[in-house]
RONU-534018 format. One line per 2 residues: their letters; for each residue x, y, z of N, C-alpha, C. Coordinates in Angstrom, 3 decimals. Layout:
# RONU-534018
A = X/Y/Z/X/Y/Z/X/Y/Z ~ ...
# end
This chain:
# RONU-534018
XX = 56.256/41.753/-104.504/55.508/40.498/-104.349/56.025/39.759/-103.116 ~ 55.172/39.568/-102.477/55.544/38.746/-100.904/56.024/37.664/-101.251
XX = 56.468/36.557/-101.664/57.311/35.515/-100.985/58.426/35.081/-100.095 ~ 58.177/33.648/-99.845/59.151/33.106/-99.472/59.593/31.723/-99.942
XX = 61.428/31.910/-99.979/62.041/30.641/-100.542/62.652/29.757/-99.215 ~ 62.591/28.527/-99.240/63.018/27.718/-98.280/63.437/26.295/-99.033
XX = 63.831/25.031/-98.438/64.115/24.286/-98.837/63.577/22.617/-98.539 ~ 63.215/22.020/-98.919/62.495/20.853/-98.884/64.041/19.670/-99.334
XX = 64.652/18.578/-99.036/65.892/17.892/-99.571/66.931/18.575/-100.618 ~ 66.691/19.521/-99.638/68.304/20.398/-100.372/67.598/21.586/-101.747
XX = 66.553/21.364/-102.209/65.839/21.678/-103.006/65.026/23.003/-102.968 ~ 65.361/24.003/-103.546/64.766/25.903/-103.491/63.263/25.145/-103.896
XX = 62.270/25.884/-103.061/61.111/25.953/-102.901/60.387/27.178/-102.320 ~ 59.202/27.625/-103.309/59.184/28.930/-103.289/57.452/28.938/-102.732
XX = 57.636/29.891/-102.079/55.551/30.391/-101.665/55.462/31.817/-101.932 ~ 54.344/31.953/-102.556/53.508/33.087/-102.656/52.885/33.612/-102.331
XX = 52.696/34.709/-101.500/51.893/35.160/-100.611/50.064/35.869/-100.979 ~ 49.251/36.056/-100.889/48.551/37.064/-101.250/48.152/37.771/-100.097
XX = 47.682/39.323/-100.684/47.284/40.288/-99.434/46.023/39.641/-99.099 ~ 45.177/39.273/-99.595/43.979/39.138/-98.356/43.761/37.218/-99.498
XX = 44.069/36.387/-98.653/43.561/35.148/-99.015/42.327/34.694/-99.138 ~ 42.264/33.518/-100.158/40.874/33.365/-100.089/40.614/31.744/-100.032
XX = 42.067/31.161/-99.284/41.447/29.953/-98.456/42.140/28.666/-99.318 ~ 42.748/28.956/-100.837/42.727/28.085/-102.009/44.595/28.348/-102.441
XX = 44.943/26.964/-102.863/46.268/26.829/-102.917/46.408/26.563/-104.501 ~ 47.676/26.965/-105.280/47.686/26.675/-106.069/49.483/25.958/-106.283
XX = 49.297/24.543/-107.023/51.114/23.912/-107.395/51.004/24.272/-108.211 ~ 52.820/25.029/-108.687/52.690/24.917/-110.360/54.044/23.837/-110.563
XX = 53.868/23.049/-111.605/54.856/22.189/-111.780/55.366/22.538/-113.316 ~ 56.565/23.025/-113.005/57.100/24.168/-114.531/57.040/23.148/-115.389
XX = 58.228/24.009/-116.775/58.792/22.867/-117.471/60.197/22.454/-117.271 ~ 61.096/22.131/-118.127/62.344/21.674/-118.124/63.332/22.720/-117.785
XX = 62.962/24.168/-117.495/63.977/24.942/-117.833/63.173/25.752/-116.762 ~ 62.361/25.704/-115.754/62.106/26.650/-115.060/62.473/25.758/-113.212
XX = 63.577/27.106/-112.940/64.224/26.855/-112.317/63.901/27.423/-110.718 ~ 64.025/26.672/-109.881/64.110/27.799/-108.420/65.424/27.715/-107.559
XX = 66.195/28.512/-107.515/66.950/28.951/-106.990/66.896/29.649/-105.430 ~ 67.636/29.904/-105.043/68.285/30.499/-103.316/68.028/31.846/-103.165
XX = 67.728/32.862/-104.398/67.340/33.936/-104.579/66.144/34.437/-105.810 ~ 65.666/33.381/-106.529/64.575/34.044/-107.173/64.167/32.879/-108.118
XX = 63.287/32.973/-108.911/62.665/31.666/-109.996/62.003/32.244/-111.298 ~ 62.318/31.326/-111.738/61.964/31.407/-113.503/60.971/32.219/-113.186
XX = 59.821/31.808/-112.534/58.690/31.932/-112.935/58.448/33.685/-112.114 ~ 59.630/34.254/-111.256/59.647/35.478/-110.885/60.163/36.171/-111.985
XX = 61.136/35.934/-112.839/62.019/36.338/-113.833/61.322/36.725/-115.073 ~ 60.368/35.750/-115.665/59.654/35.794/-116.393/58.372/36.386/-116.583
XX = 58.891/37.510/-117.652/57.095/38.742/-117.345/55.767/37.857/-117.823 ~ 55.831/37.195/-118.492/54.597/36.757/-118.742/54.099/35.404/-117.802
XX = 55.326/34.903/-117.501/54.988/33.495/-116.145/54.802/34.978/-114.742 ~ 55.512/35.520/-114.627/55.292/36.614/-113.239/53.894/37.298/-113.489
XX = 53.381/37.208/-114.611/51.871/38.069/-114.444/50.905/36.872/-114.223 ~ 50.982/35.872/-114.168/50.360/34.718/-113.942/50.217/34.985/-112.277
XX = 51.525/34.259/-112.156/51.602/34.801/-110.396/50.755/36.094/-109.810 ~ 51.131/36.972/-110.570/50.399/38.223/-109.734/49.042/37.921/-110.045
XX = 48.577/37.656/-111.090/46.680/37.333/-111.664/45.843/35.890/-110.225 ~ 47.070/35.435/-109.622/46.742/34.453/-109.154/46.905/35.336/-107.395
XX = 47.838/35.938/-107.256/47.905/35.991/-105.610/46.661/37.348/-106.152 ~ 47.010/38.147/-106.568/45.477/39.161/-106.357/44.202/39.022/-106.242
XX = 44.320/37.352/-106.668/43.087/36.811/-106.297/42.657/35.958/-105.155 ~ 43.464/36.274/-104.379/43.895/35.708/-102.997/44.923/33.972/-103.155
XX = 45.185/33.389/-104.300/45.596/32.490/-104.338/47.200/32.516/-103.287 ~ 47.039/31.342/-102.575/48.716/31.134/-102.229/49.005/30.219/-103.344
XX = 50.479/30.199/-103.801/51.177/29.939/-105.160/52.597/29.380/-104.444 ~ 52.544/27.991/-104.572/53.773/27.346/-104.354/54.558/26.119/-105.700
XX = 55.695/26.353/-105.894/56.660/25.417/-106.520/57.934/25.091/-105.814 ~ 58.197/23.835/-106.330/59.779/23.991/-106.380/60.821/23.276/-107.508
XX = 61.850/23.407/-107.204/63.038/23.346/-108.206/62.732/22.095/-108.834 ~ 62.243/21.080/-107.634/61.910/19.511/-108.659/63.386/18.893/-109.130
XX = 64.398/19.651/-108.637/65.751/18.586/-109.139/66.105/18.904/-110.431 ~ 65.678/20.091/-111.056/65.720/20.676/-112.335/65.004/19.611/-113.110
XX = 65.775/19.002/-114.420/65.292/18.289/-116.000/64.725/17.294/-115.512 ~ 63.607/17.080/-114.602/63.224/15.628/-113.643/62.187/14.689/-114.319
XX = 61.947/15.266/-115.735/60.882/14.294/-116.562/60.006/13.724/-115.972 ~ 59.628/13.976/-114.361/58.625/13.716/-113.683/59.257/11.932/-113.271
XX = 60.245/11.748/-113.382/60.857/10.570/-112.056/60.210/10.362/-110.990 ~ 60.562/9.246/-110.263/59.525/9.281/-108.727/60.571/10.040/-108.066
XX = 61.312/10.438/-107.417/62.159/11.079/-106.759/61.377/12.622/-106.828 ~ 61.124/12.890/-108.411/60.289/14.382/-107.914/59.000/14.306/-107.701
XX = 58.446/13.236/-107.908/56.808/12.858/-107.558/56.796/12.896/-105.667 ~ 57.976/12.213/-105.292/58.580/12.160/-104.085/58.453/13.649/-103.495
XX = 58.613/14.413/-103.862/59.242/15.780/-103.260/57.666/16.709/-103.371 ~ 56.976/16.279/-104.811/55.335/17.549/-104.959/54.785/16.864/-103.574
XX = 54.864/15.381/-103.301/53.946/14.645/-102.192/54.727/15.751/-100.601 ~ 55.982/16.024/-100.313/56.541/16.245/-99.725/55.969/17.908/-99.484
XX = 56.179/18.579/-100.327/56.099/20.148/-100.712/54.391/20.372/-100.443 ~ 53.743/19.815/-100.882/52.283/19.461/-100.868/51.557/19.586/-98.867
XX = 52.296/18.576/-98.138/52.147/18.288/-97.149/52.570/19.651/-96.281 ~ 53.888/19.730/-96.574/54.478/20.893/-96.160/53.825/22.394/-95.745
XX = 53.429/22.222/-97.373/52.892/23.975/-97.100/50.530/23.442/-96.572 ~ 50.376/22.609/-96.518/49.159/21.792/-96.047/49.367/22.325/-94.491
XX = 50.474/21.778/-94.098/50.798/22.028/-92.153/50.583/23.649/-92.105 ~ 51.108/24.370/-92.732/51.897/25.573/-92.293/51.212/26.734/-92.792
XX = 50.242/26.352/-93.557/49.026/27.553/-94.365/47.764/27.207/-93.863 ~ 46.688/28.359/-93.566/45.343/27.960/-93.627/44.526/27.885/-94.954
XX = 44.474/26.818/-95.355/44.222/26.132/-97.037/43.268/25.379/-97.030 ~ 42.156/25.023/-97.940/41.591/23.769/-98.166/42.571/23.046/-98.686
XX = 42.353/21.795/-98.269/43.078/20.645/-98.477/43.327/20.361/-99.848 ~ 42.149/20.776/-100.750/42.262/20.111/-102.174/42.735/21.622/-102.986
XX = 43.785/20.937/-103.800/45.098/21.750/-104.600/44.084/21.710/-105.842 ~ 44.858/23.236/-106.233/44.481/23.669/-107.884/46.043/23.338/-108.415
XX = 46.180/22.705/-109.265/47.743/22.886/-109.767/47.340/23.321/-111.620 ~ 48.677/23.887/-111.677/48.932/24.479/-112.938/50.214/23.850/-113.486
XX = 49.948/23.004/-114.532/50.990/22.256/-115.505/51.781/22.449/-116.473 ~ 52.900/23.487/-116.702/53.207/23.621/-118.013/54.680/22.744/-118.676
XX = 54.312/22.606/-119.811/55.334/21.645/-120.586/56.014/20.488/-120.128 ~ 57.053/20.070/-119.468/57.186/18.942/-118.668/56.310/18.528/-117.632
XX = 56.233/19.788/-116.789/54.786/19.532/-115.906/54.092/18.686/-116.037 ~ 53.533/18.988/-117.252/52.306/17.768/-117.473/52.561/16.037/-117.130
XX = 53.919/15.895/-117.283/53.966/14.519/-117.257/53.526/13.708/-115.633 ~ 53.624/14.798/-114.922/53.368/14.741/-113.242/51.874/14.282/-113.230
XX = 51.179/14.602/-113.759/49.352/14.487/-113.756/48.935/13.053/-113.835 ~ 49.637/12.463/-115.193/49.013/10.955/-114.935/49.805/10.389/-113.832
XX = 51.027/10.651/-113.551/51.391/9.855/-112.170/50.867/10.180/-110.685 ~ 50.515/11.265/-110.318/49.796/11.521/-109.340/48.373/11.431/-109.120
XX = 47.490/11.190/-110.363/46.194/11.079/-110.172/45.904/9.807/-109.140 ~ 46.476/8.337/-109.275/46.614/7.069/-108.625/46.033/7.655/-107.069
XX = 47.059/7.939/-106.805/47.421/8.149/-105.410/46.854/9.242/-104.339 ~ 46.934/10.676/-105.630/47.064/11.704/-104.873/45.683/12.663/-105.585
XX = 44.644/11.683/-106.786/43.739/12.328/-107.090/42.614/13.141/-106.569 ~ 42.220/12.461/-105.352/41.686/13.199/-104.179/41.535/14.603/-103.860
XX = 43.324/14.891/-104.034/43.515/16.281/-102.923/43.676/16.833/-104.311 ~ 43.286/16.650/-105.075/43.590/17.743/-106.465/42.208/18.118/-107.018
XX = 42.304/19.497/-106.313/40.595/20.445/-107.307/40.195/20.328/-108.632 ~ 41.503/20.683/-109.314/41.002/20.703/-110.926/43.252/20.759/-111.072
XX = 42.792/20.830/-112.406/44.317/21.141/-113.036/44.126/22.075/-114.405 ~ 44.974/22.959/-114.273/45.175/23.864/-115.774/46.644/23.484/-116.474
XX = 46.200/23.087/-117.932/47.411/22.347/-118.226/47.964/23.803/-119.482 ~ 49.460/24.265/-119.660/50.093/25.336/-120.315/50.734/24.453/-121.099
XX = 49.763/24.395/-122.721/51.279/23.540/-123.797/51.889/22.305/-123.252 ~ 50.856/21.538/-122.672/51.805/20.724/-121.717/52.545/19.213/-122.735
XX = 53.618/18.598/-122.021/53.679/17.124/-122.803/53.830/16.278/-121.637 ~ 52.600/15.730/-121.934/51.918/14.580/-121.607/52.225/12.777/-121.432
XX = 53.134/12.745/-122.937/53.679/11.607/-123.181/55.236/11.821/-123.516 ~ 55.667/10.901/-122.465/57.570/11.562/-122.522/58.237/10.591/-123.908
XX = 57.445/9.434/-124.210/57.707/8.474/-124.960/57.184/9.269/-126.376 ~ 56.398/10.015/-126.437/55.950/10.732/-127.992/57.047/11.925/-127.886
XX = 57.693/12.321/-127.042/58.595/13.924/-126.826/59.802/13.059/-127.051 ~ 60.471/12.044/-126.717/61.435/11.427/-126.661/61.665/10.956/-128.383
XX = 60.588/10.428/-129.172/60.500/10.033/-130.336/60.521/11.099/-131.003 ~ 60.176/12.360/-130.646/60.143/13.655/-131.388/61.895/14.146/-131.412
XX = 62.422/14.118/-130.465/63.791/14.931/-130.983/64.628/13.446/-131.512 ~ 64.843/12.553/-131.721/65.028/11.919/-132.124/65.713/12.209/-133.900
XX = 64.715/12.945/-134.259/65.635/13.362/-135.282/66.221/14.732/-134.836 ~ 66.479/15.067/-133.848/67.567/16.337/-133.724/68.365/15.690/-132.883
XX = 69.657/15.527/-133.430/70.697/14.684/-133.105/71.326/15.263/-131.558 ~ 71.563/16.862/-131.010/72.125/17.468/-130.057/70.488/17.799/-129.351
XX = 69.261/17.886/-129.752/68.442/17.845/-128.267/68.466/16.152/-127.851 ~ 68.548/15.432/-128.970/68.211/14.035/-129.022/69.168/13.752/-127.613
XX = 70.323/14.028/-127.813/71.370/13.213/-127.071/71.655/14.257/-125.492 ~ 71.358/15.409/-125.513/70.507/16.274/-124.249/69.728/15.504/-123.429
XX = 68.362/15.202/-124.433/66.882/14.673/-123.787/67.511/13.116/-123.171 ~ 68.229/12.290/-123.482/68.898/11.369/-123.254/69.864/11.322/-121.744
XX = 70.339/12.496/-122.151/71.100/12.568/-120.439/70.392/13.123/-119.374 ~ 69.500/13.679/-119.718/68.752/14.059/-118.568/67.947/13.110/-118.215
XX = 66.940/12.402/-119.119/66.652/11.373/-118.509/67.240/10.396/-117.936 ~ 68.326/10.133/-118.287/69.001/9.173/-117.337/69.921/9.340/-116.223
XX = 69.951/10.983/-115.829/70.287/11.384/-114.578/69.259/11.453/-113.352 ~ 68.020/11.702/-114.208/67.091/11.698/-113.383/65.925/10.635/-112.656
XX = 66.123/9.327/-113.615/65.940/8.189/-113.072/67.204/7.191/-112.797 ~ 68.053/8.120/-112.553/69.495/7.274/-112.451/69.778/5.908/-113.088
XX = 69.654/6.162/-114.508/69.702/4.761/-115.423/70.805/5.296/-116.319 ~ 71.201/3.557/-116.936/72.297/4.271/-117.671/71.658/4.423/-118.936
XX = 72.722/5.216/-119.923/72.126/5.650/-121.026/71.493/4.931/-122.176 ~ 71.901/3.696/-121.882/71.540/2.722/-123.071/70.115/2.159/-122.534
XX = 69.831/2.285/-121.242/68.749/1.452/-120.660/67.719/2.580/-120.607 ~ 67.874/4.045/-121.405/67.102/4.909/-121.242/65.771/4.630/-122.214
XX = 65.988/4.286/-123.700/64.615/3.659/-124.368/64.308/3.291/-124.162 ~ 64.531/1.671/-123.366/63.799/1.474/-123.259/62.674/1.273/-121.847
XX = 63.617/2.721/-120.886/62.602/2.877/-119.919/61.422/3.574/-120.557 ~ 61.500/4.386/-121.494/60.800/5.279/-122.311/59.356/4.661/-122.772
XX = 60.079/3.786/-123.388/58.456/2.985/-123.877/58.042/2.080/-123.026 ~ 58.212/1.716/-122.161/57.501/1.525/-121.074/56.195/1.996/-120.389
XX = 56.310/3.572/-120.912/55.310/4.605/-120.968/54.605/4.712/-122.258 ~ 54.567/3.778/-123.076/54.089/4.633/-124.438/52.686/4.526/-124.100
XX = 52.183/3.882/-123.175/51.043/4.031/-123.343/50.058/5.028/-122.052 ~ 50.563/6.459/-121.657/50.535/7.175/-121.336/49.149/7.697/-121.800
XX = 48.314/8.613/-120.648/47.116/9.353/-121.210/45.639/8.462/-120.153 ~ 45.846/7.028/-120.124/44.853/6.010/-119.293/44.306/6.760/-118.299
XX = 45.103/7.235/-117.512/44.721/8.280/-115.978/43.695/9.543/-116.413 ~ 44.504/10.063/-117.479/44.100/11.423/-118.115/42.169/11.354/-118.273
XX = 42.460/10.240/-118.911/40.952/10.036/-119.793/39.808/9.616/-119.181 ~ 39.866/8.845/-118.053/39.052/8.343/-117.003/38.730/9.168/-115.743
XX = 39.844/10.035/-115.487/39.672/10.953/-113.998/38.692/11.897/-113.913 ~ 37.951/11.779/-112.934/36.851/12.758/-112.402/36.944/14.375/-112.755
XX = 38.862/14.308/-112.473/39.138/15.703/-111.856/38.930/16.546/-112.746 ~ 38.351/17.734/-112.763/38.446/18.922/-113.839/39.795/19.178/-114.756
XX = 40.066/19.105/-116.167/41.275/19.181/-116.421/40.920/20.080/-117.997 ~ 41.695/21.531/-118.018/41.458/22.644/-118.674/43.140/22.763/-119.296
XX = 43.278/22.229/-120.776/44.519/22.735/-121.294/44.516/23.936/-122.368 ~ 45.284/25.232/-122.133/45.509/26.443/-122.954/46.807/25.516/-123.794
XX = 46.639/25.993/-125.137/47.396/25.484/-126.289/47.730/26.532/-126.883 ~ 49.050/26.781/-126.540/49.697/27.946/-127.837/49.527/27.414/-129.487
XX = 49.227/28.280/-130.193/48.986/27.806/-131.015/50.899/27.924/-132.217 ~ 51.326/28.246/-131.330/52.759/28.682/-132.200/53.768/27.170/-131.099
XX = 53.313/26.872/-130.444/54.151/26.300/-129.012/54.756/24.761/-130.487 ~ 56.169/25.164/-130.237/57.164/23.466/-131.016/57.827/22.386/-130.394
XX = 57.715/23.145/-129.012/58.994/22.038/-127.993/57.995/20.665/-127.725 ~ 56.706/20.467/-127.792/56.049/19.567/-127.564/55.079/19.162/-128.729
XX = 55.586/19.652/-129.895/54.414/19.771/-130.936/54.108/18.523/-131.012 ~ 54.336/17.205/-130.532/53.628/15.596/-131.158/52.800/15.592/-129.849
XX = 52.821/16.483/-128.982/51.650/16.074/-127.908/50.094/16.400/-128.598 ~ 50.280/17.081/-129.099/48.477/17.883/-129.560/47.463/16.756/-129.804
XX = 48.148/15.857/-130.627/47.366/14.792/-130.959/46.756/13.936/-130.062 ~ 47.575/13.759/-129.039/47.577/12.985/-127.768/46.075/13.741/-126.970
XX = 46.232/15.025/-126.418/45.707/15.712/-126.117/44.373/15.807/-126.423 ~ 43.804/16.003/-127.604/42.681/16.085/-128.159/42.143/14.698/-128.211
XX = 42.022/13.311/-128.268/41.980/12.357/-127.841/41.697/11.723/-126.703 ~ 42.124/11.994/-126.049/41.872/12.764/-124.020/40.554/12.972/-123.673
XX = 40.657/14.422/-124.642/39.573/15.378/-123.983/38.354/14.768/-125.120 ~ 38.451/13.568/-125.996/37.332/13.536/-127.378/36.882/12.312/-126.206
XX = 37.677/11.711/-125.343/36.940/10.495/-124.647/36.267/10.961/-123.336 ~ 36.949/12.126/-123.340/36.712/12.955/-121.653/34.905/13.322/-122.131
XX = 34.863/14.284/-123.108/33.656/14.327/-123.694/32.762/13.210/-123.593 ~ 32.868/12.256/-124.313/32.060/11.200/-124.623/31.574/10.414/-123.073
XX = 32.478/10.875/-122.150/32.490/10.403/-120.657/31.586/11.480/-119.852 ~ 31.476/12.730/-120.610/30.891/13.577/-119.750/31.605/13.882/-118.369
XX = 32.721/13.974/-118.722/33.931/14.579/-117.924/34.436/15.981/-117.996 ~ 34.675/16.724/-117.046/34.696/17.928/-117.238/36.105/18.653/-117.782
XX = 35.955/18.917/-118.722/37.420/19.628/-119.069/37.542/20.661/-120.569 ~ 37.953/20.994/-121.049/38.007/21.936/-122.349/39.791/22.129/-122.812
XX = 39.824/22.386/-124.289/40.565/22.672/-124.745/40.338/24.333/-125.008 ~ 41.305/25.204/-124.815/41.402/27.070/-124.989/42.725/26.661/-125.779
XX = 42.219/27.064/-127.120/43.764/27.319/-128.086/43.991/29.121/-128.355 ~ 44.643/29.101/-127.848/45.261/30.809/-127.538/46.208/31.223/-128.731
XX = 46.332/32.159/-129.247/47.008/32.805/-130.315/48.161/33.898/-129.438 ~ 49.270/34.040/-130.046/50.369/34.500/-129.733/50.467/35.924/-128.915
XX = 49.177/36.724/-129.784/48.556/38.303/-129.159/48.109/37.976/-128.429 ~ 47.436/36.914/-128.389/46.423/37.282/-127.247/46.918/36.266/-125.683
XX = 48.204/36.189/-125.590/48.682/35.330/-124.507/48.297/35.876/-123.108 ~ 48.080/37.387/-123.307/47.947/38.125/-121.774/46.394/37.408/-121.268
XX = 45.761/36.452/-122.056/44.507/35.716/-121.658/44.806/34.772/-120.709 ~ 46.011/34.376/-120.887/45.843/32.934/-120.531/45.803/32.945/-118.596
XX = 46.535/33.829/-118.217/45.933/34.238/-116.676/44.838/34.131/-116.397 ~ 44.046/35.486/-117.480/42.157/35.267/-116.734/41.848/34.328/-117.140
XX = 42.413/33.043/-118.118/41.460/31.709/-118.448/42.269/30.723/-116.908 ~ 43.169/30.959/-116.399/43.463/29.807/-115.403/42.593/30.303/-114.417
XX = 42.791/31.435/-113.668/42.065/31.983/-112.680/40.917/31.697/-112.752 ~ 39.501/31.968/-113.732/38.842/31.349/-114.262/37.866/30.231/-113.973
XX = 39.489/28.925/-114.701/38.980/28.007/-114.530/39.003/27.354/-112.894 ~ 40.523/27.563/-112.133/40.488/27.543/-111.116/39.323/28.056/-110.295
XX = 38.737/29.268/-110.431/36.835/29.837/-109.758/36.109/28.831/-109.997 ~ 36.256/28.683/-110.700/34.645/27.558/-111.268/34.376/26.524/-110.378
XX = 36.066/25.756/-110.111/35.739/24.448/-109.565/35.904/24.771/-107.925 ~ 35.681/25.983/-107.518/35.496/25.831/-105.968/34.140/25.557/-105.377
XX = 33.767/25.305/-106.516/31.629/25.658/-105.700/31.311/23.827/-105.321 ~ 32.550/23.150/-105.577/32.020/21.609/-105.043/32.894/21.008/-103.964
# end
């Protein structure tokens, strides 16, 4: 697989090459645990995230991420860096301007903060199991005393707050989803149907897409079963086709 890794503020950032392009860029913004490194990335490591990649450059897609500062709960500092990474590979590729991005699990929290600003240059979005609301994920481990007090330090390394002032940066957000429900942009979430690390998002989610409906907004829920995960490629690819014809 052709890539290349380089660095954006100290930060492994990775591109994907395809053999014959077809003009269209794709961000993926992982989750909490997918990492890019100086020599390779989660999402190379991983057979079922690496067949994504390949389902995507064979289809001429270029495929860029990066490290994001690792556990970054979507902070402005890494909102800072997709705007940065975004521009970057914009100069240096022959691309349409407007990004397909692909969201999984923390990922998602990036979507309502970038729609504001950066809704424009974004084609559509495919969201993987994503969580949406950091204030419903934050209330969820809450009763698990060692992710509880984990989810706690990372957030407050990553908005550089101290630990006690971390709740209530938290709910600050509770009312998360506003962006989601109103935006133009095409927005397609695959739902494991086994997926636990985000299980209080679902509710959130379907709510979204019940107002997105009623708005005549374009988007769908695909709830995928455990066998049949080797789908979830041809459903991004897919959905990513669809929305090039505007």
């Amino acid at each position: 697989m052709n890539h290349r890794i380089f660095k954006i503020d100290n930060e492994p950032c990775i591109v994907h090459y395809p053999f014959r392009p077809n003009g269209f860029a794709v961000l993926i913004l992982g989750d909490v645990n997918h990492y890019v490194d100086e020599k390779s990335s989660f999402w190379l490591q991983q057979e079922a995230r690496r067949s994504i990649i390949t389902e995507l450059t064979d289809k001429g897609y270029i495929v860029y991420y990066s490290n994001l500062y690792g556990a970054n709960w979507a902070s402005d500092k890494a909102v800072s860096l997709i705007y940065r990474l975004y521009h970057y590979i914009k100069r240096r590729e022959i691309i349409n301007e407007k990004v397909h991005i692909l969201a999984e699990g923390m990922g998602g929290l990036f979507i309502e903060k970038l729609l504001p600003s950066f809704g424009s240059r974004i084609r559509s979005v495919v969201f993987l199991s994503p969580c949406i609301s950091l204030y419903e994920h934050f209330s969820q481990e809450k009763d698990q005393k060692f992710f509880y007090k984990k989810l706690k330090k990372e957030i407050s390394s990553a908005y550089s707050i101290e630990d006690e002032n971390c709740e209530d940066m938290v709910k600050d957000g509770t009312h998360t989803g506003e962006n989601l429900k109103k935006t133009e942009t095409p927005l397609y979430t695959i739902q494991s149907i086994n997926s636990s690390r985000y299980k209080n998002q679902f509710s959130l989610i379907k709510d979204i897409y019940k107002d997105r409906n009623e708005n005549n907004l374009p988007g769908e829920i695909y709830i995928i079963l455990p066998e049949k995960r080797y789908k979830a490629s041809l459903k991004i690819v897919s959905y990513f086709s669809l929305n090039e014809q505007l």
